[in-house]
MDAnalysis code that builds the backbone (N, CA, C; Angstrom):
import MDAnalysis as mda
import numpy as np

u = mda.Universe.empty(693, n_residues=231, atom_resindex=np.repeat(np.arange(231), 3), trajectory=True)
u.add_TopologyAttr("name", ["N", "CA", "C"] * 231)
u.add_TopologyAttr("resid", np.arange(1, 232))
u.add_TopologyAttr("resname", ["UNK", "UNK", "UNK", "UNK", "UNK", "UNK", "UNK", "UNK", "UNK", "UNK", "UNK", "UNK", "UNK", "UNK", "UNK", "UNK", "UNK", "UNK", "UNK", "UNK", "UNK", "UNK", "UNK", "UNK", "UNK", "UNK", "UNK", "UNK", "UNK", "UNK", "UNK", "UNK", "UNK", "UNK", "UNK", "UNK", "UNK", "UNK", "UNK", "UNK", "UNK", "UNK", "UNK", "UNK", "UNK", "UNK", "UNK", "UNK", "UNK", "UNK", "UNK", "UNK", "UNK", "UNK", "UNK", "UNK", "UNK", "UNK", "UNK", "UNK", "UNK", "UNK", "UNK", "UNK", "UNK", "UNK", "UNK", "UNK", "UNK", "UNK", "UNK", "UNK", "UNK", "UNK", "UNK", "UNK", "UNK", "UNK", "UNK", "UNK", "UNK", "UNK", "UNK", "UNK", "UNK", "UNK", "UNK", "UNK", "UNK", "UNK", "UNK", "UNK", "UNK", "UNK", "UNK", "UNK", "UNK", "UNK", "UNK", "UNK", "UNK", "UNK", "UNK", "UNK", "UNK", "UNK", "UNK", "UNK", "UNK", "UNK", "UNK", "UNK", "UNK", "UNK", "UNK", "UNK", "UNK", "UNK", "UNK", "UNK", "UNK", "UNK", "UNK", "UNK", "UNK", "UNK", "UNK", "UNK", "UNK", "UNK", "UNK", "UNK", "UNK", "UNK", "UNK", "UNK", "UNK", "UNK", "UNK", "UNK", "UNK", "UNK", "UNK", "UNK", "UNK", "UNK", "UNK", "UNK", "UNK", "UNK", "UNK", "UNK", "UNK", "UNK", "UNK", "UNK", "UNK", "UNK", "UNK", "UNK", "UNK", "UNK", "UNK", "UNK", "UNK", "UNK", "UNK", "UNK", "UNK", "UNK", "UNK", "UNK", "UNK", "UNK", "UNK", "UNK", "UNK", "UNK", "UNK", "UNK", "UNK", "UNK", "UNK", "UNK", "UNK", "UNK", "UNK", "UNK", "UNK", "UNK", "UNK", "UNK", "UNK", "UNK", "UNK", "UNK", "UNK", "UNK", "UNK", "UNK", "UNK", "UNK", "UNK", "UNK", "UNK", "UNK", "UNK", "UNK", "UNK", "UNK", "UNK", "UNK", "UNK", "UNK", "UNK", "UNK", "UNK", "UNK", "UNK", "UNK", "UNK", "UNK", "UNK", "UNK", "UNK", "UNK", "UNK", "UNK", "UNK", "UNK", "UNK"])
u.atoms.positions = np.array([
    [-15.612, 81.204, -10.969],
    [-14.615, 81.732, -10.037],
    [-14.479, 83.238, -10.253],
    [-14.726, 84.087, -9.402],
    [-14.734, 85.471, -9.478],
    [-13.077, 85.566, -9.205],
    [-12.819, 87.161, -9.383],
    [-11.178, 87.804, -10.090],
    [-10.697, 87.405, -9.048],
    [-10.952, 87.715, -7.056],
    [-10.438, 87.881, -6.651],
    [-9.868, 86.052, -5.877],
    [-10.686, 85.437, -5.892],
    [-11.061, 83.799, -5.794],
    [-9.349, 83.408, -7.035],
    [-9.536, 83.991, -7.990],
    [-8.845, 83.315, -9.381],
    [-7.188, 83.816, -9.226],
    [-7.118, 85.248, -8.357],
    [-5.986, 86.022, -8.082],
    [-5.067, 85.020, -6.946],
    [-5.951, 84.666, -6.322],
    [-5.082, 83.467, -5.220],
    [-5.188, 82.459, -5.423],
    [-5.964, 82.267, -6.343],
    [-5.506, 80.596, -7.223],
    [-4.577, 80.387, -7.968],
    [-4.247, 81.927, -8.680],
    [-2.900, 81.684, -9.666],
    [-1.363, 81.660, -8.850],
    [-1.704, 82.518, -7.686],
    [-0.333, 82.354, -6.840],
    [-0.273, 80.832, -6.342],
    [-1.461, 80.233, -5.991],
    [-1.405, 78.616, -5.454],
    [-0.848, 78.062, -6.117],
    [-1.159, 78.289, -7.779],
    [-0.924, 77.366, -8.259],
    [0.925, 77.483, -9.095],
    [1.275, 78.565, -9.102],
    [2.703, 79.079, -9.119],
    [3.227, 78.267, -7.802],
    [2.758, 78.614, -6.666],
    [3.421, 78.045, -5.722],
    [3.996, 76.455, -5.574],
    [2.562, 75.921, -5.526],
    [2.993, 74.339, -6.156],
    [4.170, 73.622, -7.047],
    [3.758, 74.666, -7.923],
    [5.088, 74.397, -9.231],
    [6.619, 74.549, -8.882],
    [6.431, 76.051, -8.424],
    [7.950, 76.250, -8.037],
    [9.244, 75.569, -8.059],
    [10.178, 75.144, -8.871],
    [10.465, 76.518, -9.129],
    [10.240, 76.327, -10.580],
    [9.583, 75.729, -11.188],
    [9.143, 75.366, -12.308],
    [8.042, 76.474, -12.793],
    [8.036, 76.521, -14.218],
    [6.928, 77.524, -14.410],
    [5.893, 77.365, -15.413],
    [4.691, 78.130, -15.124],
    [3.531, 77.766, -15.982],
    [3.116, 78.802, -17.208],
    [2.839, 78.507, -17.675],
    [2.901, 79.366, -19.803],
    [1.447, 79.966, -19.238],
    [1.479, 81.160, -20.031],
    [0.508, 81.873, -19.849],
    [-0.939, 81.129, -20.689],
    [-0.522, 80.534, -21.472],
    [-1.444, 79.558, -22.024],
    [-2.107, 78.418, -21.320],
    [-1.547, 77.853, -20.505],
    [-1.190, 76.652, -19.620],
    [-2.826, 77.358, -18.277],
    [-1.888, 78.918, -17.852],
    [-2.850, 78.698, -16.828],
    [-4.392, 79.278, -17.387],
    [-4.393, 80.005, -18.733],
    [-5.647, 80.584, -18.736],
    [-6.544, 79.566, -19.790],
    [-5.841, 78.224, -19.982],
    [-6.776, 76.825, -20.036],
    [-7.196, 76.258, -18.819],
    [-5.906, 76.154, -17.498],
    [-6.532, 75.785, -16.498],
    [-7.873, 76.714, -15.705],
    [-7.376, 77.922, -16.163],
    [-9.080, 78.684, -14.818],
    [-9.860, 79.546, -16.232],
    [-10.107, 78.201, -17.090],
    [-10.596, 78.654, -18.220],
    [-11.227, 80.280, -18.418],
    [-10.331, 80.944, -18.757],
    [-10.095, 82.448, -19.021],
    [-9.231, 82.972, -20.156],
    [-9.263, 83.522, -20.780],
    [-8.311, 84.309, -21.549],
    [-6.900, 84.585, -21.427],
    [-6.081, 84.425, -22.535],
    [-4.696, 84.489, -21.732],
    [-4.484, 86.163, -21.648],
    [-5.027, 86.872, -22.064],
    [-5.509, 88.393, -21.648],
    [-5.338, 88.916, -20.407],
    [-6.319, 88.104, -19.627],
    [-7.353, 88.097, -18.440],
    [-6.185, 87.855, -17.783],
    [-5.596, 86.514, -17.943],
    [-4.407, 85.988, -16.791],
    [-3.182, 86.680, -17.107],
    [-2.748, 87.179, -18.336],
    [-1.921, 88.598, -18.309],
    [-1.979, 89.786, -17.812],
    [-3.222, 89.675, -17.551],
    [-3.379, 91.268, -16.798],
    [-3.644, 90.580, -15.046],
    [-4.025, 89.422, -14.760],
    [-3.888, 89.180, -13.465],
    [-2.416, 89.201, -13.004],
    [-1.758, 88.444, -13.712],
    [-0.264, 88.079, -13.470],
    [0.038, 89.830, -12.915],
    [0.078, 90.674, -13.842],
    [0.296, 91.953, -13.863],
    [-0.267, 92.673, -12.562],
    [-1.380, 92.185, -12.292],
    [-1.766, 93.297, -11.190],
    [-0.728, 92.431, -9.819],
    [-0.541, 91.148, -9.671],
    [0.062, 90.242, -8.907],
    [1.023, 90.879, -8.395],
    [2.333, 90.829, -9.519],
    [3.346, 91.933, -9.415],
    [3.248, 92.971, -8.702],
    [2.201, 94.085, -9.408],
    [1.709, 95.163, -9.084],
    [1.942, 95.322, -7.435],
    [1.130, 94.358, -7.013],
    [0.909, 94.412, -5.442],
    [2.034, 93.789, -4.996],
    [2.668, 93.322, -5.237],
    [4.333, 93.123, -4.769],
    [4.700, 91.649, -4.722],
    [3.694, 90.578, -5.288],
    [3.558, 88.960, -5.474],
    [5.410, 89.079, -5.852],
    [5.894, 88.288, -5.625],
    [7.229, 87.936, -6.351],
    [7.096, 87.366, -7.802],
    [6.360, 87.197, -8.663],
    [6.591, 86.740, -9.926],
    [7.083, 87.138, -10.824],
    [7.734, 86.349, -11.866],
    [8.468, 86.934, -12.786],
    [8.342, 85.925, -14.016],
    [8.486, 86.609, -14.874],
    [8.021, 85.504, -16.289],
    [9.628, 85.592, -16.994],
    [10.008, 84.173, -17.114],
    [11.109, 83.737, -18.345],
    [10.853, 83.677, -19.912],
    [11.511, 84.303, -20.606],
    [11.256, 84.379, -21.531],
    [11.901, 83.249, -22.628],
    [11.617, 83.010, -23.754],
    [11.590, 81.366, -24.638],
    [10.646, 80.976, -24.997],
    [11.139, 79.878, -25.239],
    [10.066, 78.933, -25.735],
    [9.492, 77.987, -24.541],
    [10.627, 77.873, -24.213],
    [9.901, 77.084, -22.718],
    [9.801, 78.035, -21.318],
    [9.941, 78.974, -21.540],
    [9.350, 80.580, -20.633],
    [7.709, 79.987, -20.202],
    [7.759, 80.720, -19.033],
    [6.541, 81.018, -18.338],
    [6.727, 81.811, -17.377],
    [5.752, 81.728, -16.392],
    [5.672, 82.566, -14.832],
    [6.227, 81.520, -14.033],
    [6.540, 82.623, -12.980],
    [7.236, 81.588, -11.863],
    [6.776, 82.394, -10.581],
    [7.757, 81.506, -9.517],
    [7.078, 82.551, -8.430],
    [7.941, 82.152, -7.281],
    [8.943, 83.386, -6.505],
    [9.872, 82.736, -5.406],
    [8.841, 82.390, -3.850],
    [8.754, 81.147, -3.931],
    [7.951, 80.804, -2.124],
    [8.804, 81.476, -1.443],
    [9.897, 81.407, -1.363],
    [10.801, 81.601, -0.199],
    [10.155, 83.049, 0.547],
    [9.818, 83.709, -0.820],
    [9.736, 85.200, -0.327],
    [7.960, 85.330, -0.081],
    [7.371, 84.444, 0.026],
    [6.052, 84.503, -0.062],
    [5.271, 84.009, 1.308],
    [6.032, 82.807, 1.854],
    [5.190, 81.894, 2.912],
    [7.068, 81.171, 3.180],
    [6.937, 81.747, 4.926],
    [8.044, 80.986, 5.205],
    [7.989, 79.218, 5.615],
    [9.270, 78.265, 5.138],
    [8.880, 77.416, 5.844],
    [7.937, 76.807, 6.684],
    [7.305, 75.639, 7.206],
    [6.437, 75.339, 8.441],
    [7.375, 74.172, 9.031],
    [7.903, 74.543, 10.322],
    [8.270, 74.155, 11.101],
    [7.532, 72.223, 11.549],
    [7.499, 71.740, 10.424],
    [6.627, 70.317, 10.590],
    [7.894, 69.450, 10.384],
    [7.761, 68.154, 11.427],
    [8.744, 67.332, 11.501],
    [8.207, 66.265, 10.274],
    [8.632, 65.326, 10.009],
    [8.270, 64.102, 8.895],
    [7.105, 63.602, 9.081],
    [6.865, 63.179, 10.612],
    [5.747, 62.735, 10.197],
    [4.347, 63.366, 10.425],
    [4.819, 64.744, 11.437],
    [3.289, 65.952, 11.336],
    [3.560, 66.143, 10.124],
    [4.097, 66.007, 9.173],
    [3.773, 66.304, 7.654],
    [2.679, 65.499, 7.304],
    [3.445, 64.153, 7.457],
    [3.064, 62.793, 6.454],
    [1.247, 63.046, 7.969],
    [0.780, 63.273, 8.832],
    [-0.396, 63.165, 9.418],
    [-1.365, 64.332, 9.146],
    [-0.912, 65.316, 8.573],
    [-1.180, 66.646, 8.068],
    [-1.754, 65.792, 6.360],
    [-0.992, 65.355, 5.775],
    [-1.132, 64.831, 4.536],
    [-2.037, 64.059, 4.383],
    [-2.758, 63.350, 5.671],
    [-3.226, 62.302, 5.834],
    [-4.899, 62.638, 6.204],
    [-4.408, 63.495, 6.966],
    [-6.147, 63.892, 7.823],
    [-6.496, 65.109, 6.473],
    [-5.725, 65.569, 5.640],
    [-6.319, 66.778, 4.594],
    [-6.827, 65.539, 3.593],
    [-5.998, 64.639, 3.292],
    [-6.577, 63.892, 2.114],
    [-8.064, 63.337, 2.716],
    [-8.265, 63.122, 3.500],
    [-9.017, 62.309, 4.323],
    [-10.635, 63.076, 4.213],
    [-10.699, 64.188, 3.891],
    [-11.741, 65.586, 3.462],
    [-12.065, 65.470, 2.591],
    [-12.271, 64.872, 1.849],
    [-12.018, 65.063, -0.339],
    [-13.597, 65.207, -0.399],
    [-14.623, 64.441, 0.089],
    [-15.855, 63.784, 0.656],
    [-16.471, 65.049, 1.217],
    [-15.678, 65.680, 1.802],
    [-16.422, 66.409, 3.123],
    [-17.037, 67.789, 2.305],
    [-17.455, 68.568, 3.265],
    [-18.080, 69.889, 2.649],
    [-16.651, 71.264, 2.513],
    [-15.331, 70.230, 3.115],
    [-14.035, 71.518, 3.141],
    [-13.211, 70.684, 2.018],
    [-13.361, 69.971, 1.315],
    [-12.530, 68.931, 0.171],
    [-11.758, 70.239, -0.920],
    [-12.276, 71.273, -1.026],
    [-12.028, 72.275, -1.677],
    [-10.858, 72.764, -1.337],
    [-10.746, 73.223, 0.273],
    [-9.938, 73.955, 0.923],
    [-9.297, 72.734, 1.890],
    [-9.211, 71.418, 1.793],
    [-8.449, 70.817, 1.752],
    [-7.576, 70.416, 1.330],
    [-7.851, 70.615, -0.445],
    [-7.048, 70.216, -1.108],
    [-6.304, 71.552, -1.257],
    [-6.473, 72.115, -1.434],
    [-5.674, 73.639, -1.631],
    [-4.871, 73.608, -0.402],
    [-4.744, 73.537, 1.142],
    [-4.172, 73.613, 1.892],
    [-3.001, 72.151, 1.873],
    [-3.267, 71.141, 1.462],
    [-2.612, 69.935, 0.890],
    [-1.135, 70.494, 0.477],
    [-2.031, 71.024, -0.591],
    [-0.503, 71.648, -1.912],
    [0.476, 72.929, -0.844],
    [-0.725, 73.264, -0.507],
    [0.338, 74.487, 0.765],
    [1.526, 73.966, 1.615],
    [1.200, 72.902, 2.228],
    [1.933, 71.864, 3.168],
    [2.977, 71.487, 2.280],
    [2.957, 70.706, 1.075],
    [3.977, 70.213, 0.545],
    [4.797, 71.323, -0.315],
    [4.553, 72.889, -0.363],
    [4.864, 73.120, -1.188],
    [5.495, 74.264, 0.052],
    [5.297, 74.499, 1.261],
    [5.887, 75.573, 1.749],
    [6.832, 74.293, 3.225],
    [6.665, 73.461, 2.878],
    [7.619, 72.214, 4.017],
    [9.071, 72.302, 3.518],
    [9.854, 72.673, 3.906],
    [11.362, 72.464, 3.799],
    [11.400, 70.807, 3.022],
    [12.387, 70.794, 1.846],
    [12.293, 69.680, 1.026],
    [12.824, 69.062, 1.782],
    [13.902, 68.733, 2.687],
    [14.093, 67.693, 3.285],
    [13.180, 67.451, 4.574],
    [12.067, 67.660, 4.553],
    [11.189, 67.445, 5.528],
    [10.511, 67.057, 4.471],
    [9.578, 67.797, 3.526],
    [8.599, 66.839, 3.047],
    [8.815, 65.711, 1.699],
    [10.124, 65.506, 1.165],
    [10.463, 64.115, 0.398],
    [10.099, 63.288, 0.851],
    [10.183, 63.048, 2.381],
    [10.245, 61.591, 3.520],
    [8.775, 61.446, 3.484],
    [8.084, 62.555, 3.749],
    [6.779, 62.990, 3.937],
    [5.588, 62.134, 3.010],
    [5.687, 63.213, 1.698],
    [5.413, 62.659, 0.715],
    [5.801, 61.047, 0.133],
    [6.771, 60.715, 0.531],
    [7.222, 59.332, 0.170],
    [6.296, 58.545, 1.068],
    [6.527, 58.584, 2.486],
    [5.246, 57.662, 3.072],
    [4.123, 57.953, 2.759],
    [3.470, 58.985, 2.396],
    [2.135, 58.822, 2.225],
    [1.741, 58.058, 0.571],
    [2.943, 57.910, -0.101],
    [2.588, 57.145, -1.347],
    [2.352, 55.595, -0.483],
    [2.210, 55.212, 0.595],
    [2.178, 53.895, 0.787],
    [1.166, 53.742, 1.750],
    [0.263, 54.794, 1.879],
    [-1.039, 54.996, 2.292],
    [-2.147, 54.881, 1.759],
    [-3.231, 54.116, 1.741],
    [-4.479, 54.305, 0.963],
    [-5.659, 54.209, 1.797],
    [-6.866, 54.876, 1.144],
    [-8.484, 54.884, 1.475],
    [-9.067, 53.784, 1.482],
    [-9.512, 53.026, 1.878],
    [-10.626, 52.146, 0.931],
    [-12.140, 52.024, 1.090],
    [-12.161, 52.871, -0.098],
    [-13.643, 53.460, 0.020],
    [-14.557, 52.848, -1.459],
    [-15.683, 53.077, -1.247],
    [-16.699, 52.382, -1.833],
    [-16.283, 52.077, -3.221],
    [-16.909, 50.897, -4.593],
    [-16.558, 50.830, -5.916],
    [-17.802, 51.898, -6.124],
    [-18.844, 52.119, -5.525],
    [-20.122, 52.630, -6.273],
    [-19.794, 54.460, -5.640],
    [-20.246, 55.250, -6.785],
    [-19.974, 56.493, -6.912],
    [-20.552, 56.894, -5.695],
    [-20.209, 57.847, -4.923],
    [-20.530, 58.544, -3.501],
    [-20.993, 59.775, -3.755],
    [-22.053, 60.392, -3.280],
    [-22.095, 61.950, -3.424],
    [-21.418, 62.716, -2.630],
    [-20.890, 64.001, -3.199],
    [-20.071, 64.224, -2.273],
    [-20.790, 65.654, -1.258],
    [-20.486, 65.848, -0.301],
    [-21.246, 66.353, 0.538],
    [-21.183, 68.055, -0.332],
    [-22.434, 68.833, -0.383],
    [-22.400, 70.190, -0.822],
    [-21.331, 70.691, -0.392],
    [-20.398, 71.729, -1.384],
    [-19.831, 72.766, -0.258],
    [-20.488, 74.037, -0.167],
    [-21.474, 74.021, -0.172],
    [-22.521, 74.992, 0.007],
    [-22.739, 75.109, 1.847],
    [-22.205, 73.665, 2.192],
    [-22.818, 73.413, 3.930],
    [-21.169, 74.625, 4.114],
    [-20.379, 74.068, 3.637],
    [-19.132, 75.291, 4.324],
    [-19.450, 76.732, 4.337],
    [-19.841, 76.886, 3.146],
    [-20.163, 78.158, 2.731],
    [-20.774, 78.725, 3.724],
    [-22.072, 78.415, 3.818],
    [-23.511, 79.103, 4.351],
    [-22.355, 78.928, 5.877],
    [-22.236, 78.140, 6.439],
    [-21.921, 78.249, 7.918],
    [-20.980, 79.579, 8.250],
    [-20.106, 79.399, 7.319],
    [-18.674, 80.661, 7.540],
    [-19.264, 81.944, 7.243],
    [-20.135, 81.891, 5.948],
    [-20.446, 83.161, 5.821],
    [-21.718, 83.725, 6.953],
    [-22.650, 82.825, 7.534],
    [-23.574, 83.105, 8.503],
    [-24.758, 83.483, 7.144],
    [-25.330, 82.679, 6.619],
    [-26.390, 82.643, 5.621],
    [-27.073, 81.784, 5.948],
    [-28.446, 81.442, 5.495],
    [-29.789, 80.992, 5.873],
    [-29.352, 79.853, 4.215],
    [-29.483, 78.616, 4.823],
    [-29.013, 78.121, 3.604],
    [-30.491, 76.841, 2.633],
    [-31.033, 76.970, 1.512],
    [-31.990, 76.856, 0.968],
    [-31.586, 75.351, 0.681],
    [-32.476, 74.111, 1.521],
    [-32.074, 72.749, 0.856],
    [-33.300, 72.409, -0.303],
    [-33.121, 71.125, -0.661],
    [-33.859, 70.162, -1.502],
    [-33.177, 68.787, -0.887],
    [-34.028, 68.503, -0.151],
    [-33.569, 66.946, 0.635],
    [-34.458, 65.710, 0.860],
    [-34.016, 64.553, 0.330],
    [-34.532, 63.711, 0.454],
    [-34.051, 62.786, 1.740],
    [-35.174, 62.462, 2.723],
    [-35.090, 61.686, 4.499],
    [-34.479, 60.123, 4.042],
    [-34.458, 59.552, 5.171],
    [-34.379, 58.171, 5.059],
    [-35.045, 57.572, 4.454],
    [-36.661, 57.482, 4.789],
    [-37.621, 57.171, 3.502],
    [-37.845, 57.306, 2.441],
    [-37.390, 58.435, 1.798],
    [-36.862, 58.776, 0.416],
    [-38.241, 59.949, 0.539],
    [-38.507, 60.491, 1.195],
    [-39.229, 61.928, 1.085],
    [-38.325, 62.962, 0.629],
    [-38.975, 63.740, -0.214],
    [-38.176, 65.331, -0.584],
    [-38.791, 65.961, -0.188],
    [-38.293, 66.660, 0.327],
    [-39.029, 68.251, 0.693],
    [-37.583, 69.165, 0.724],
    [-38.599, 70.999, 0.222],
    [-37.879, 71.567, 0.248],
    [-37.687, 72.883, 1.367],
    [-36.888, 73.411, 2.091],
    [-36.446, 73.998, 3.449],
    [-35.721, 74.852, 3.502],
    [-35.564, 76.393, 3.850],
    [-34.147, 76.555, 4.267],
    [-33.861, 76.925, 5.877],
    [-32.932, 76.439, 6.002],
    [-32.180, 76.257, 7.119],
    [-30.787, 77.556, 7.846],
    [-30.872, 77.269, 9.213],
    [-29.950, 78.139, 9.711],
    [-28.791, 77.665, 9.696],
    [-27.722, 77.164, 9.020],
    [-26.499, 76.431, 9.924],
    [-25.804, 76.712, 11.361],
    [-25.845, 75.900, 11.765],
    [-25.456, 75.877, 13.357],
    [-23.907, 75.049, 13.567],
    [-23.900, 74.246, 12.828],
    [-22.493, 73.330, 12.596],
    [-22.563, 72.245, 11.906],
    [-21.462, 70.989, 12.039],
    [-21.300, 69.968, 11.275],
    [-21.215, 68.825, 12.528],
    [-21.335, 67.619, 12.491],
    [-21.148, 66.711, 13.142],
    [-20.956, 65.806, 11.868],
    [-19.108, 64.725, 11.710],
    [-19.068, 63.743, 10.960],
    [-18.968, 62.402, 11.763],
    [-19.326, 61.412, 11.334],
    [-19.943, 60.462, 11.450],
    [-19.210, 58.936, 10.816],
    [-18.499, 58.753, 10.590],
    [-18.181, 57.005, 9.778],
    [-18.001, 57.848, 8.495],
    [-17.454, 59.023, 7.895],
    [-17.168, 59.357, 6.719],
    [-18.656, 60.061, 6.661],
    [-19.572, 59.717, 6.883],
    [-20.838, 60.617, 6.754],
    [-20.702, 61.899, 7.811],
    [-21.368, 62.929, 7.017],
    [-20.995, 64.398, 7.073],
    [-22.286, 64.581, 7.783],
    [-22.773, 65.536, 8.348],
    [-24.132, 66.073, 8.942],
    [-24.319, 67.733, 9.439],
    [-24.949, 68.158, 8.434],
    [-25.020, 69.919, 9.005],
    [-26.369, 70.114, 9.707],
    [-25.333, 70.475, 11.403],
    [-26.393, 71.158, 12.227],
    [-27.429, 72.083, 11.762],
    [-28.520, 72.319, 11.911],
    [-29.029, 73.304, 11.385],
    [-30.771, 73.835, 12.013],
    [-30.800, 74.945, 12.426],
    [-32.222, 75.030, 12.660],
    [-33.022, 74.925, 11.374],
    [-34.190, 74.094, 11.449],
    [-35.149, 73.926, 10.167],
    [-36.207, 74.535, 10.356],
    [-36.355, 75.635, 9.277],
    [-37.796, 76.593, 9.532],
    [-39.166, 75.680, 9.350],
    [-38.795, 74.986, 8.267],
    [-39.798, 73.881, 8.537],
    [-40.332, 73.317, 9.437],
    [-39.701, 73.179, 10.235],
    [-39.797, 71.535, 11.529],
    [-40.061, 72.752, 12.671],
    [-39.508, 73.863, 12.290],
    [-39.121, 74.815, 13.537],
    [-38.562, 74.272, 14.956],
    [-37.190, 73.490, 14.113],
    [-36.846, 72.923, 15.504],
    [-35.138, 72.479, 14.826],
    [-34.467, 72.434, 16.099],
    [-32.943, 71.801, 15.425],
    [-33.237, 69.928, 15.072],
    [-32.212, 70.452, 13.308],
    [-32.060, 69.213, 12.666],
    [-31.104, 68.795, 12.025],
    [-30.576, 67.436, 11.850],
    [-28.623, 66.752, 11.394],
    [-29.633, 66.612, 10.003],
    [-28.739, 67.409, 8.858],
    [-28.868, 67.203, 7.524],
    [-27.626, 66.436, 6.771],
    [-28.270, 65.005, 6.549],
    [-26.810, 64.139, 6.309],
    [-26.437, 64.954, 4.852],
    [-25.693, 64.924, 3.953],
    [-24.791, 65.744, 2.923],
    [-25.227, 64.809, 2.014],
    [-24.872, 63.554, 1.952],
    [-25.199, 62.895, 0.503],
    [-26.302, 62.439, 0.298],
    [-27.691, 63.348, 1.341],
    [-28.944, 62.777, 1.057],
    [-29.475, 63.986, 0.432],
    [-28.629, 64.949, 0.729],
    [-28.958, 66.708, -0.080],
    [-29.193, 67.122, -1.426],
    [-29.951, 66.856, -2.545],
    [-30.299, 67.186, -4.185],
    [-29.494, 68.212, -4.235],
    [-29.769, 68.857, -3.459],
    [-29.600, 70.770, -4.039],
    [-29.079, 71.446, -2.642],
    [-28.543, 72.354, -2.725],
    [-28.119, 73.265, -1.969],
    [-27.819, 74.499, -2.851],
    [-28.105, 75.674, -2.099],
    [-28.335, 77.077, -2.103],
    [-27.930, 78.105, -1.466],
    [-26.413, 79.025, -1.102],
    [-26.712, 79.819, -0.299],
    [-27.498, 81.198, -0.624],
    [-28.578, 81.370, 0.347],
    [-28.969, 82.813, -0.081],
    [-28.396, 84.169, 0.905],
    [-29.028, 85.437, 0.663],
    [-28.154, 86.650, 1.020],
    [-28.703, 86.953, 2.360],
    [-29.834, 85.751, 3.001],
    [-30.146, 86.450, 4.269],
    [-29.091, 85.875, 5.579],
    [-29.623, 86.675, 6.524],
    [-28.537, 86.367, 7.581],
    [-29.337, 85.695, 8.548],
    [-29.260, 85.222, 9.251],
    [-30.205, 84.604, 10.380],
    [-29.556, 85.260, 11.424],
    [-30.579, 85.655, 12.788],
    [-30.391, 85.760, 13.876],
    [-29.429, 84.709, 14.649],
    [-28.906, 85.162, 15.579],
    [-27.856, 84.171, 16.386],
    [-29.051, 83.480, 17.091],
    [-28.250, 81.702, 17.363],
    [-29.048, 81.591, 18.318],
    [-28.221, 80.889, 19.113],
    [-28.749, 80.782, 20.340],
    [-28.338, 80.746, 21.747],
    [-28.125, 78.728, 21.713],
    [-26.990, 78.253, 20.889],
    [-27.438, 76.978, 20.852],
    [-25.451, 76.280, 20.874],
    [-24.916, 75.477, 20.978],
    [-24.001, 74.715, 21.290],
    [-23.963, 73.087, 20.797],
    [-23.088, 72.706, 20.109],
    [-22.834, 71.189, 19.772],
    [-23.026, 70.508, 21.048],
    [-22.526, 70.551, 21.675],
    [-22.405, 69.705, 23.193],
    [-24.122, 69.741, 23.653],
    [-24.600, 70.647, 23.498],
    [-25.819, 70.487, 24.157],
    [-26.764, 69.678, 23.341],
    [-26.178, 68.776, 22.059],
    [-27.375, 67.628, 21.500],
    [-27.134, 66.345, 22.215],
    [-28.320, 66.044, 22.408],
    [-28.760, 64.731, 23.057],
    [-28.208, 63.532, 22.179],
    [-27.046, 62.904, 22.362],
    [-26.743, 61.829, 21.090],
    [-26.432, 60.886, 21.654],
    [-27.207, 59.561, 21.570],
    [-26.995, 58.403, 22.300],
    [-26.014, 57.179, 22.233],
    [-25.478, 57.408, 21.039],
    [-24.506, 56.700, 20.609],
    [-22.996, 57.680, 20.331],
    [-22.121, 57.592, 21.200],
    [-20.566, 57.788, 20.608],
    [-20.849, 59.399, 21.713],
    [-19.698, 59.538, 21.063],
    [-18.948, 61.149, 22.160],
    [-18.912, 62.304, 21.010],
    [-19.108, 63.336, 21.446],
    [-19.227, 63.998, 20.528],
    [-17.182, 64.856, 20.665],
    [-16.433, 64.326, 19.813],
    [-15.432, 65.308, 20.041],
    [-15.103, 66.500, 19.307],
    [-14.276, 67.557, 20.096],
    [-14.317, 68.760, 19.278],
    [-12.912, 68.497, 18.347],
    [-12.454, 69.562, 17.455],
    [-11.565, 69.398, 16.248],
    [-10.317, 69.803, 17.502],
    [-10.709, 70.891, 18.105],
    [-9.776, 71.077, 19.196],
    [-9.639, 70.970, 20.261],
    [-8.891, 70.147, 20.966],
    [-8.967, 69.603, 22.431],
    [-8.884, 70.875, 23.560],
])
């Protein structure tokens, strides 16, 4: 995790807590670093005008006022508890990262009497997903797409062929919990669905690919509708 990645992880993770606080020890075991390192982050935090403030004791730590950070979200009980539902629902996916981080955002910037109710129903919610271990889709497929990188696979087909490729990302299409990144294949030299848990390896590298002139809607898919995230 580079400084600036680790600088908005420590406010996340202050945030969460709130109004409870975390020992300078506490967090530079969690983003395994120096309590140095996270003393002088804490410090620059401040610096830039973060609201934190450290209690002093034995049971002292950092803290951090939300109020003054991220106002309220205007979410009724149960766009909470469906918000709670469709983020958990990612864990799998190639955004499980920034799902879960946006998770803790929801419950932690929701007015408490909005998300108690919230949180309480979703304790009476469950997955039921496989006993045998699942791979979980690269987040390398997020990566390469957002950043616009040419992204380097190691993939094994249906037949159990490997070969190795890199690819343009073009998008995602999910599927029954199965994930699939659009992608032009220099290989094939042609557009191809790279399922995620058939992927060894993933790679982003520093090149950029040319745009190309291409659209989700315009794949030929014979089974099901293709819908967008936004209507």
């Amino acid at each position: 995790m580079n400084r600036t990645d680790r600088l908005y992880a420590l406010v996340e993770e202050l945030r969460a807590v709130a109004p409870r606080t975390r020992s300078a020890r506490w967090l530079a075991d969690h983003f395994e670093v120096s309590m140095r390192t996270v003393e002088r982050d804490l410090a620059a935090l401040q610096q830039a005008g973060a609201p934190i403030w450290a209690n002093t004791g034995r049971s002292g730590g950092y803290a951090i006022d939300t109020r003054a950070t991220l106002g309220p979200m205007a979410f009724t009980p149960d766009e909470a508890l469906a918000t709670l539902i469709a983020l958990s629902s990612l864990r799998r996916g190639p955004f499980r990262q920034a799902a879960a981080s946006a998770l803790r955002k929801v419950v932690a910037v929701t007015p408490e009497v909005d998300a108690q109710p919230a949180v309480a129903l979703a304790s009476r919610y469950r997955f039921l997903e496989p006993d045998a271990p699942v791979t979980p889709v690269p987040a390398e497929f997020a990566e390469a797409l957002r950043a616009n990188r040419v992204l380097r696979l190691e993939y094994r087909d249906r037949n159990g062929t490997v070969s190795r490729r890199d690819v343009e990302p073009l998008g995602y299409i999910e599927k029954e919990g199965n994930w699939y990144l659009v992608a032009w294949c220099r290989l094939r030299d042609d557009i191809r669905a790279f399922r995620g848990d058939r992927t060894l390896s993933a790679s982003v590298t520093d090149e950029r690919p040319e745009p190309r002139a291409f659209s989700l809607d315009d794949l030929d898919i014979p089974d099901g509708i293709l819908r967008p995230v936004i209507d």
